[in-house]
TIRO-2110 file (N, C-alpha, C; in Angstrom, 1 decimal):
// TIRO-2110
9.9, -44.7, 129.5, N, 1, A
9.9, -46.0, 128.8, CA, 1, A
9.2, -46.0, 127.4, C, 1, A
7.7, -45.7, 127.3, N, 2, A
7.4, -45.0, 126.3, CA, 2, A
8.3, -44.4, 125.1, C, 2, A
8.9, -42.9, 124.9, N, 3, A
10.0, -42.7, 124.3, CA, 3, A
11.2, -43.3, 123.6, C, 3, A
11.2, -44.4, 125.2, N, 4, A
12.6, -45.3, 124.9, CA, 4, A
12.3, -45.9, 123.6, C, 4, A
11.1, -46.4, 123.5, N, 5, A
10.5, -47.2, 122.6, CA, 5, A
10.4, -46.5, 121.2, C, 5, A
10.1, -45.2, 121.2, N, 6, A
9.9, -44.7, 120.3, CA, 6, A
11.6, -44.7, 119.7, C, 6, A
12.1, -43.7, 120.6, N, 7, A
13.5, -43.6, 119.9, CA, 7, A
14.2, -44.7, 119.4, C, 7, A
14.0, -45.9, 120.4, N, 8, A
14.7, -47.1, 119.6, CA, 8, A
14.1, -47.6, 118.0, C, 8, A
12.9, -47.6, 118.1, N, 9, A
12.2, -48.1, 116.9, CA, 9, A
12.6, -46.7, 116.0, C, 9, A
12.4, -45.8, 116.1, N, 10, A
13.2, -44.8, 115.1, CA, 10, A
14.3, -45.3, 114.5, C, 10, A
15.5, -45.1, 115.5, N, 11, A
16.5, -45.3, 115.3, CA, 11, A
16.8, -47.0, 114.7, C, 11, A
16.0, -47.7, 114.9, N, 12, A
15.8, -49.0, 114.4, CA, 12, A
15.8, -48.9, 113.1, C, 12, A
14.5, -48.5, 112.6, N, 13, A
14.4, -47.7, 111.7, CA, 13, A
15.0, -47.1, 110.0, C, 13, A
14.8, -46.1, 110.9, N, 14, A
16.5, -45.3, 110.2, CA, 14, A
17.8, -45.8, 109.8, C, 14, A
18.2, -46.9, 111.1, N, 15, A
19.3, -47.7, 110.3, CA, 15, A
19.4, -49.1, 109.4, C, 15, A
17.9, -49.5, 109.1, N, 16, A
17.7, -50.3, 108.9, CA, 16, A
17.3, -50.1, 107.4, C, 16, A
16.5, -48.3, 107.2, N, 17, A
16.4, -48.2, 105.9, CA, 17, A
18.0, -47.7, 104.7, C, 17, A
18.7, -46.8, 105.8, N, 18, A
20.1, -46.6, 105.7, CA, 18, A
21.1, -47.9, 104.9, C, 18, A
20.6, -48.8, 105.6, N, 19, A
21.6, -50.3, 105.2, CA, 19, A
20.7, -50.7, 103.9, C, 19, A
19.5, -50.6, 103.8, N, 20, A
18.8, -51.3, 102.8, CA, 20, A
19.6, -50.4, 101.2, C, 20, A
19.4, -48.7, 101.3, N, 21, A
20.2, -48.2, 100.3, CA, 21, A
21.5, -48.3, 100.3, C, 21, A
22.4, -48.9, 101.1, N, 22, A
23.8, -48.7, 101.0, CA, 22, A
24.2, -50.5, 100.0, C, 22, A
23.3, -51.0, 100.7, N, 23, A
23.1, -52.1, 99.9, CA, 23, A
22.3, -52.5, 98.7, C, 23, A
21.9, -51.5, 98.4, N, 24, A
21.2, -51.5, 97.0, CA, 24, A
22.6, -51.3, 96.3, C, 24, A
22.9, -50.0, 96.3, N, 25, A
24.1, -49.0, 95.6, CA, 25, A
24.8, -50.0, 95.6, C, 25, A
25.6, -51.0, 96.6, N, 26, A
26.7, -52.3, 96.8, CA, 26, A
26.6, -52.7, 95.6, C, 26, A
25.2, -53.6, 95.5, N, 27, A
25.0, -54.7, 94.5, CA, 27, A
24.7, -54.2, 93.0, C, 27, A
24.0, -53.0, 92.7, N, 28, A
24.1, -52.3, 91.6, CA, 28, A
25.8, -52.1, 91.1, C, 28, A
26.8, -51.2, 92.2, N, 29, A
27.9, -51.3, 91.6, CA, 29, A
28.8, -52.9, 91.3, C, 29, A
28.4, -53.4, 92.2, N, 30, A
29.3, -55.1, 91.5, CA, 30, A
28.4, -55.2, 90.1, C, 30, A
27.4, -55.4, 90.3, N, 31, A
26.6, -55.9, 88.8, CA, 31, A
26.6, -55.0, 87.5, C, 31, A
27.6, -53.8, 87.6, N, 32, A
27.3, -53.0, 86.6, CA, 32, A
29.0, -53.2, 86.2, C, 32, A
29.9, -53.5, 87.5, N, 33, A
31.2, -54.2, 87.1, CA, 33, A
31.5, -55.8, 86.7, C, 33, A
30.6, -56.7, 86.8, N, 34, A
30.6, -57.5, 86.4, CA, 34, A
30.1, -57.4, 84.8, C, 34, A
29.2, -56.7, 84.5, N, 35, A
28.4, -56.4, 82.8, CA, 35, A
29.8, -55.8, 82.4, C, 35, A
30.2, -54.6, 83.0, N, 36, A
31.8, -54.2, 81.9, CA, 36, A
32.4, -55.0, 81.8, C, 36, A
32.7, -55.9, 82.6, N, 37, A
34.1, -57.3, 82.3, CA, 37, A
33.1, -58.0, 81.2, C, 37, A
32.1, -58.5, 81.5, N, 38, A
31.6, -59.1, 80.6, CA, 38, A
31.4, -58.5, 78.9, C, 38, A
31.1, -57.5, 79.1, N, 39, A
31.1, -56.4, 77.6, CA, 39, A
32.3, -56.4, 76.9, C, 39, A
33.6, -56.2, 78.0, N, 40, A
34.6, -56.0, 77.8, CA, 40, A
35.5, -57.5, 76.8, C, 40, A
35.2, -58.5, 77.6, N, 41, A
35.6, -59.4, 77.2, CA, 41, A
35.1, -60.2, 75.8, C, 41, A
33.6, -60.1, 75.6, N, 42, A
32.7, -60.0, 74.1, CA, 42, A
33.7, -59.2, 73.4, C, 42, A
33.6, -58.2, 73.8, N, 43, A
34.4, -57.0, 72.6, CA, 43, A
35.7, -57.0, 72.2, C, 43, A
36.8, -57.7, 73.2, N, 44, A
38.1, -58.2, 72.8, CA, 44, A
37.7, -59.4, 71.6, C, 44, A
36.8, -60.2, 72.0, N, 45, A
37.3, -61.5, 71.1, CA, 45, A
36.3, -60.8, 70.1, C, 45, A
35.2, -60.2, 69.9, N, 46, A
34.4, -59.3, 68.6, CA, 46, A
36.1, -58.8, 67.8, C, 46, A
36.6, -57.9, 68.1, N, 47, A
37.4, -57.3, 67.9, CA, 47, A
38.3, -57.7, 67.1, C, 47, A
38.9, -59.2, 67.6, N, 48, A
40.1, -59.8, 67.1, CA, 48, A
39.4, -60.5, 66.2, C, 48, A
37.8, -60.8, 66.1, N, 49, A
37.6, -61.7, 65.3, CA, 49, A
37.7, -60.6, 63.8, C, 49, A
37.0, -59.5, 63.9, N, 50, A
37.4, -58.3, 62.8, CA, 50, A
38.4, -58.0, 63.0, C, 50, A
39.5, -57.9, 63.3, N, 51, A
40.7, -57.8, 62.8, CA, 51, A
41.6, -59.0, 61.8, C, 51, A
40.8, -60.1, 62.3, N, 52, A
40.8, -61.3, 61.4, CA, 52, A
40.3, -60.7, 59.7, C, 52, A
39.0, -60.6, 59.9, N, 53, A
38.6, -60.4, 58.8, CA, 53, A
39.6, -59.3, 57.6, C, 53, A
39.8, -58.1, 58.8, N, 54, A
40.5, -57.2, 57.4, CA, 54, A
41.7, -58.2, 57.0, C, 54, A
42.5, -58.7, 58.2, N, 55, A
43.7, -59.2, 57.4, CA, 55, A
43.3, -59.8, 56.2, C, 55, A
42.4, -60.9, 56.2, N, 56, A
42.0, -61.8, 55.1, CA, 56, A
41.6, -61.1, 53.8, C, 56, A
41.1, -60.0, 54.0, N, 57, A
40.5, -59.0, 53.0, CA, 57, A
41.7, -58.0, 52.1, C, 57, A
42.7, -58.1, 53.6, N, 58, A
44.0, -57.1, 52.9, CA, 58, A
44.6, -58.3, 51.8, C, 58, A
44.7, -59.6, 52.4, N, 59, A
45.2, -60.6, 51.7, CA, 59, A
45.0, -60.9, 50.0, C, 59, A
43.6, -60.8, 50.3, N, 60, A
43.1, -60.7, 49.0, CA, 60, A
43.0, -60.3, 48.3, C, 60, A
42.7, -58.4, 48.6, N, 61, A
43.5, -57.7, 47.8, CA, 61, A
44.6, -58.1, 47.0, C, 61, A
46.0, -58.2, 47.7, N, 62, A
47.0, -58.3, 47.4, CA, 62, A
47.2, -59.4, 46.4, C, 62, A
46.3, -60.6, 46.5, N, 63, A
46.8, -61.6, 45.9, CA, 63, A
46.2, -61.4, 44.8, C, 63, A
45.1, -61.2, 44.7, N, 64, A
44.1, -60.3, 43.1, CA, 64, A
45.0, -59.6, 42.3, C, 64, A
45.8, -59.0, 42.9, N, 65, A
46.7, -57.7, 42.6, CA, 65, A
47.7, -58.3, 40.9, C, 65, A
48.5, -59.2, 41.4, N, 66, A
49.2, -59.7, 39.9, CA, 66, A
48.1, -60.6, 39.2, C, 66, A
46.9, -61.2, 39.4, N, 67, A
46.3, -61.5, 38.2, CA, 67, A
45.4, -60.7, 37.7, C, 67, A
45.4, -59.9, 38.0, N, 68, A
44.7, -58.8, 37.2, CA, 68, A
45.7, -58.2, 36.2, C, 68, A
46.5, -57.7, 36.5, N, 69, A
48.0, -57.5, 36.1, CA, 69, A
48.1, -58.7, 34.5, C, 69, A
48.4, -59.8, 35.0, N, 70, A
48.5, -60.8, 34.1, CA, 70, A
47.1, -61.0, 32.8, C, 70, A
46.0, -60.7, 33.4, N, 71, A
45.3, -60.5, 32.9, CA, 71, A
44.4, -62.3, 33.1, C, 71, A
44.8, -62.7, 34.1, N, 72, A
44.1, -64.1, 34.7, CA, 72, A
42.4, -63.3, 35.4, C, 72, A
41.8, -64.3, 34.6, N, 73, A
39.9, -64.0, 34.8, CA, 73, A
40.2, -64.8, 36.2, C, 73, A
40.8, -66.1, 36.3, N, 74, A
40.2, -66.7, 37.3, CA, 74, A
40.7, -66.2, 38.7, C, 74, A
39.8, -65.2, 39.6, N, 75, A
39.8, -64.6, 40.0, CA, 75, A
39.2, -64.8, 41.2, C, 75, A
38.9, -65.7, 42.4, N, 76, A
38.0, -65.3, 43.1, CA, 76, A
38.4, -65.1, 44.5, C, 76, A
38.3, -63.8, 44.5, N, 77, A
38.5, -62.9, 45.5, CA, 77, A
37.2, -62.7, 46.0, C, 77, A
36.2, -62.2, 47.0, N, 78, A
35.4, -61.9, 47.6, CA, 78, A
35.4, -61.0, 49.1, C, 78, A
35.1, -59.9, 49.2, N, 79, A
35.4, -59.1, 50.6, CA, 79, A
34.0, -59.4, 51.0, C, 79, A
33.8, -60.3, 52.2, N, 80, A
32.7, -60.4, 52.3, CA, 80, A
32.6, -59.5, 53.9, C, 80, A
32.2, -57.9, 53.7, N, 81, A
32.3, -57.0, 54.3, CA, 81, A
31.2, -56.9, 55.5, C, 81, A
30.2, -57.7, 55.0, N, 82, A
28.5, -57.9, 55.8, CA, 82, A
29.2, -59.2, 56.8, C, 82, A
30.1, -59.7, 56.6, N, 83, A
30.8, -60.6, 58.3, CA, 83, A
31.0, -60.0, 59.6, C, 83, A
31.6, -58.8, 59.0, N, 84, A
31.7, -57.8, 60.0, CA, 84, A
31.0, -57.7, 61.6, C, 84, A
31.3, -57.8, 62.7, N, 85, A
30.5, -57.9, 63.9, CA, 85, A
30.8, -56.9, 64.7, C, 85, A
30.0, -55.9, 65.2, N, 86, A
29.6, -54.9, 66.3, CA, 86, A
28.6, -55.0, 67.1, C, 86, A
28.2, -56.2, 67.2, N, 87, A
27.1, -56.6, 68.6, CA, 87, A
28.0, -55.9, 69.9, C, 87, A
28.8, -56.1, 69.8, N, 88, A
29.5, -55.8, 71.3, CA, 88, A
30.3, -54.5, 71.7, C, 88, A
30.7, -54.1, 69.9, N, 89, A
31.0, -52.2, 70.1, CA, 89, A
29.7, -51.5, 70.2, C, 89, A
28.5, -51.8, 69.5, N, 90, A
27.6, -51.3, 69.7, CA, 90, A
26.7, -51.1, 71.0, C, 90, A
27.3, -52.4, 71.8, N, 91, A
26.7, -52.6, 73.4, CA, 91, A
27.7, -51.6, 74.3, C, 91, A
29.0, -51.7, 73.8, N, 92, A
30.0, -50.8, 74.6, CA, 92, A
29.8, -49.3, 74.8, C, 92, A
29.1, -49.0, 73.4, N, 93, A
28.9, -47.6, 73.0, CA, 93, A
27.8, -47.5, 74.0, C, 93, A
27.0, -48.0, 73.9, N, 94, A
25.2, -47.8, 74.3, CA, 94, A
25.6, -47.8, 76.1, C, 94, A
26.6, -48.2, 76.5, N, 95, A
26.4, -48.1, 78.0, CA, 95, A
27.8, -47.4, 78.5, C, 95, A
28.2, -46.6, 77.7, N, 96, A
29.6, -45.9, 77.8, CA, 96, A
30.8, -46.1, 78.1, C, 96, A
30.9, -47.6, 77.9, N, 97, A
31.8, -48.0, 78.2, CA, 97, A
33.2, -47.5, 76.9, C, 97, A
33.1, -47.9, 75.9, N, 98, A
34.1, -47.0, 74.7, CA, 98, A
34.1, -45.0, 75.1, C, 98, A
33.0, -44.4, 75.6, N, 99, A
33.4, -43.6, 75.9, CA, 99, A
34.5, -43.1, 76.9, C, 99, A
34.4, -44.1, 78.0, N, 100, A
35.5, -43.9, 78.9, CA, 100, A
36.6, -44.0, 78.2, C, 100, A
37.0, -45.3, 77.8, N, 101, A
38.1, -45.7, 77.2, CA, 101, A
39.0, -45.0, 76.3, C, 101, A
38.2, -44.0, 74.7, N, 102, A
38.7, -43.6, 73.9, CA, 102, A
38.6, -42.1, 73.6, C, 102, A
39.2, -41.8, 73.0, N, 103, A
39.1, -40.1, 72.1, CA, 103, A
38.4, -40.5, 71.7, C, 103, A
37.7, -39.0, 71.6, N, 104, A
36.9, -38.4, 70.2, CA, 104, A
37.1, -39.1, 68.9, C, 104, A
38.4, -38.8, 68.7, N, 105, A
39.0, -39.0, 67.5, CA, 105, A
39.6, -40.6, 66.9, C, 105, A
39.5, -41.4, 68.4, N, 106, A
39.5, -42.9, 68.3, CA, 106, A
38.0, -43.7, 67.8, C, 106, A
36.9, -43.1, 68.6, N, 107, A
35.3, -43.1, 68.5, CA, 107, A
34.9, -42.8, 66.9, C, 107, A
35.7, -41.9, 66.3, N, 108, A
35.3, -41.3, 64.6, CA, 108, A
35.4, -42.4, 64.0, C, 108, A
37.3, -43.0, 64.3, N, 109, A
37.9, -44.2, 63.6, CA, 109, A
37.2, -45.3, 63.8, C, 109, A
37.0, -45.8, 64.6, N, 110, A
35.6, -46.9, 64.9, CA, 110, A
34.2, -46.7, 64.5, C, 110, A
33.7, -45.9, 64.4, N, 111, A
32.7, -45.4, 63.8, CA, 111, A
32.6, -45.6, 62.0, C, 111, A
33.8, -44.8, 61.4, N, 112, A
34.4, -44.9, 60.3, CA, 112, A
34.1, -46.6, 59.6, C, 112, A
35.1, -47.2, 60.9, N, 113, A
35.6, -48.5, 60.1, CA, 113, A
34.2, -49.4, 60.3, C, 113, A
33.3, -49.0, 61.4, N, 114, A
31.6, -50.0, 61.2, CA, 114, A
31.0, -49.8, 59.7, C, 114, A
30.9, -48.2, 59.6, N, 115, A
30.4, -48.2, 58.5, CA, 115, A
31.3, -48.1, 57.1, C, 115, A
32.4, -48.4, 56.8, N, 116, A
32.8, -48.8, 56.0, CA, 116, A
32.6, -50.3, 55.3, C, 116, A
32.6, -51.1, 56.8, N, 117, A
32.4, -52.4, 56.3, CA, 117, A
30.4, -52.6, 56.1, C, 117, A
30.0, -52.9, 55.3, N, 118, A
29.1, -52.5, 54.2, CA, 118, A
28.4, -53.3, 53.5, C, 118, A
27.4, -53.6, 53.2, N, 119, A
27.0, -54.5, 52.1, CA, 119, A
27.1, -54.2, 50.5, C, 119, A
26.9, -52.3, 51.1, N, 120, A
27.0, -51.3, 49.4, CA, 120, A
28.6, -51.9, 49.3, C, 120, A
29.6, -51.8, 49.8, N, 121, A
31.1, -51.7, 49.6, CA, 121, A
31.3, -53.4, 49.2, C, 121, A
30.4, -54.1, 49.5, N, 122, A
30.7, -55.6, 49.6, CA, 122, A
30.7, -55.8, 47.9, C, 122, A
29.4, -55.5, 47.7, N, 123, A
28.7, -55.5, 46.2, CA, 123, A
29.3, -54.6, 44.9, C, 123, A
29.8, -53.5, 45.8, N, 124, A
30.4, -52.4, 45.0, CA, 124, A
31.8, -53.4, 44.0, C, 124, A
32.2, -53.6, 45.1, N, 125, A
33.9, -54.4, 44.5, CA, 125, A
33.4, -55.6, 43.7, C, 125, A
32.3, -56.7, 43.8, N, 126, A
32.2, -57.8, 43.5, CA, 126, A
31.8, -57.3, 42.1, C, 126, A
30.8, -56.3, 41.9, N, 127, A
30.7, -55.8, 40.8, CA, 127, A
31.5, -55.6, 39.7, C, 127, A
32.6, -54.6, 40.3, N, 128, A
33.8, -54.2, 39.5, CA, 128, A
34.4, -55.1, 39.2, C, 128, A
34.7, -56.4, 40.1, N, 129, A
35.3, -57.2, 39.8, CA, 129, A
34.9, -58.0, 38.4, C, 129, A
33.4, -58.7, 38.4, N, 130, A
32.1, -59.1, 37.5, CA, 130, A
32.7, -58.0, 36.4, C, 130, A
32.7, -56.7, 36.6, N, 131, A
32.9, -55.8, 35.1, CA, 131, A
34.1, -56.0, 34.1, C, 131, A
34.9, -56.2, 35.4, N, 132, A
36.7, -56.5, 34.7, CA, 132, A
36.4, -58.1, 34.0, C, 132, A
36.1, -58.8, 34.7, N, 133, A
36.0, -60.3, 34.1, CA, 133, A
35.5, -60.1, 32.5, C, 133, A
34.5, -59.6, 32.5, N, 134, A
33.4, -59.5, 31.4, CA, 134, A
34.7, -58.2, 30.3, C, 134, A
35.2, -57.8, 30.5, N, 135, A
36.0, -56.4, 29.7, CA, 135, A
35.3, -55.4, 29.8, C, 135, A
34.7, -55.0, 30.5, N, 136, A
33.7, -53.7, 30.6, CA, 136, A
34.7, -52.5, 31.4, C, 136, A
35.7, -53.3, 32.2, N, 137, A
36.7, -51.8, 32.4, CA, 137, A
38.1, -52.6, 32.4, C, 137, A
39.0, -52.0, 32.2, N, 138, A
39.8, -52.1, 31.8, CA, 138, A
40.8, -52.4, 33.7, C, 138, A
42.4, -52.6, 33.1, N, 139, A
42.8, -52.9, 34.6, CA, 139, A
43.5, -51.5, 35.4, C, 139, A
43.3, -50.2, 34.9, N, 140, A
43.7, -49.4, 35.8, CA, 140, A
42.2, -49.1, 36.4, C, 140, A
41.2, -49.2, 36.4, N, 141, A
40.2, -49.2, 37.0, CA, 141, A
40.1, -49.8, 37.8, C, 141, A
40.6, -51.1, 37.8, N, 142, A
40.5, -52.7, 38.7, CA, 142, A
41.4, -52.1, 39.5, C, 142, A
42.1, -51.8, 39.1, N, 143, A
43.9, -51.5, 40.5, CA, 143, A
43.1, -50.0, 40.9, C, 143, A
42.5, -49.3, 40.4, N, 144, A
41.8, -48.0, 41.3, CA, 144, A
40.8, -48.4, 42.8, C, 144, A
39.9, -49.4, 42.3, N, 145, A
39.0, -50.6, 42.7, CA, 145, A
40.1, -50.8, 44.3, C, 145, A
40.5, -51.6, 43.7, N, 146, A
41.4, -52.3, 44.8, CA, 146, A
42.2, -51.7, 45.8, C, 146, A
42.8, -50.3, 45.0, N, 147, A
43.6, -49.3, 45.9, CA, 147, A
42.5, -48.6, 46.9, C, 147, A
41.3, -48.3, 46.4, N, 148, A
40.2, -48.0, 47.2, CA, 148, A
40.1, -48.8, 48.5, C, 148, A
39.5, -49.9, 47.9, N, 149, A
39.1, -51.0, 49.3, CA, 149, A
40.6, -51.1, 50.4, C, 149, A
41.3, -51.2, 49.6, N, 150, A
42.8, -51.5, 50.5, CA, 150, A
42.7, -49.7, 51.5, C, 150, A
42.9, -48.9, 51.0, N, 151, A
42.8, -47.8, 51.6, CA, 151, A
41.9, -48.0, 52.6, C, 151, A
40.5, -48.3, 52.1, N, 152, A
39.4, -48.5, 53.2, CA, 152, A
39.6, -49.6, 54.5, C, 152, A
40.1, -50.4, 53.9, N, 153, A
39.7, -52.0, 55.1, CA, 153, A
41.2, -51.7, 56.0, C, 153, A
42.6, -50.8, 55.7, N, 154, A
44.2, -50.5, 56.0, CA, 154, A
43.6, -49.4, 57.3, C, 154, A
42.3, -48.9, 57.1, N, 155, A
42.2, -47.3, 57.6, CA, 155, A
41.1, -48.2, 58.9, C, 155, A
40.3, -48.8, 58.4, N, 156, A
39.6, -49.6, 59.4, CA, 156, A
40.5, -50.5, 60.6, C, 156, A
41.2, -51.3, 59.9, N, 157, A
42.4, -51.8, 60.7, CA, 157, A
43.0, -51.8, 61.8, C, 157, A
43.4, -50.3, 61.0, N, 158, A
43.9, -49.2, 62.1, CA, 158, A
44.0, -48.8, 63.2, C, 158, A
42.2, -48.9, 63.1, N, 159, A
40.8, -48.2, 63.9, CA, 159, A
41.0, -49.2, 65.1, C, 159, A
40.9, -50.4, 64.7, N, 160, A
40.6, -51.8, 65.1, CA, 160, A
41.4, -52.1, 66.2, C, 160, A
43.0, -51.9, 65.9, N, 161, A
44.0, -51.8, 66.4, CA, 161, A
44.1, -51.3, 67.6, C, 161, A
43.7, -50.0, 67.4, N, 162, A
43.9, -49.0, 68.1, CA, 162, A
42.8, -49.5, 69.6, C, 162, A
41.7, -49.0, 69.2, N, 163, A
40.6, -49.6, 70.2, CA, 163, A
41.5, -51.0, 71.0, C, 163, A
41.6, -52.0, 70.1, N, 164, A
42.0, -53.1, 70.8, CA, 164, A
43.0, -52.7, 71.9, C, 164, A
44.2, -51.8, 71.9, N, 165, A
45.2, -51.6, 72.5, CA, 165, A
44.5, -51.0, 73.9, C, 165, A
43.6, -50.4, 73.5, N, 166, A
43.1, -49.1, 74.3, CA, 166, A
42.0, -50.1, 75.4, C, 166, A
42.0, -50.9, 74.8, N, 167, A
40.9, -52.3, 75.6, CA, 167, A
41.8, -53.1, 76.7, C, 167, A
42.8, -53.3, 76.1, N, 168, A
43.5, -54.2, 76.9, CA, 168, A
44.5, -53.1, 78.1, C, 168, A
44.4, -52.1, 77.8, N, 169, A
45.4, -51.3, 78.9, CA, 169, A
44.4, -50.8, 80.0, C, 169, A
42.8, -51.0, 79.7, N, 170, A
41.9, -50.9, 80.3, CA, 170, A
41.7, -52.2, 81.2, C, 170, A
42.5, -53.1, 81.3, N, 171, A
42.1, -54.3, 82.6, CA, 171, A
42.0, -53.7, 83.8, C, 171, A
END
């Protein structure tokens, strides 16, 4: 009788601390799949809201493009590059969630396109732009200027694109 007692309270026990870790691990894996959808879904609308921005940025380029040409001052174009949002690629990164998802070589392109968008790059162009106004450079400078950033924000884009695709095939 003794024994019985022992064995049952063992075995009590044992299955009782058994269930306590099986149910830890449970609720850790839902709650760590609930934070990816959640991450996941920040980072879609982060995403599309910068992919917003380059279009507007490509736009502007483009439309700068014949008054400069014409030689029209009134100009106000602005890349306001510091709008830029990676709260949520940087949260994806930090918990590996973009590493599952992407290459190496997708991870460069996103990497690339964060730090391209820039406060130096914001100021850099508003500058040049400020220089051309004033006559201080002339307009194949300005169109050098612009083929830069366009190269830059077309290459970012890209990046942007790509990730996004790579997000959504991930549901």
């Amino acid at each position: 009788m003794f024994w019985q007692h022992v064995w049952s309270t063992l075995v009590g026990t044992a299955a009782g601390f058994i269930f306590a870790i099986a149910l830890f691990y449970l609720t850790e894996r839902i709650k760590r799949k609930r934070d990816r959808a959640k991450i996941l879904k920040g980072l879609r609308r982060e995403l599309k809201f910068d992919l917003g921005l380059h279009e507007s940025w490509l736009k502007g380029i483009e439309d700068a493009r014949p008054q400069v040409a014409a030689g029209d001052q009134n100009i106000f174009v602005y890349l306001d590059y510091s709008r830029f949002l990676s709260i949520f690629i940087v949260q994806a990164v930090r918990d590996g969630i973009l590493y599952d998802l992407l290459t190496d070589d997708e991870l460069v392109g996103l990497d690339k396109a964060m730090r391209s968008c820039n406060p130096f790059a914001e100021q850099e162009f508003f500058a040049k732009l400020t220089q051309w106004k004033a006559g201080q450079i002339n307009n194949a400078e300005m169109f050098k200027t612009f083929e830069f950033h366009k190269f830059g924000v077309t290459t970012s884009k890209k990046a942007i694109e790509t990730v996004i695709s790579r997000i959504a095939a991930a549901k």
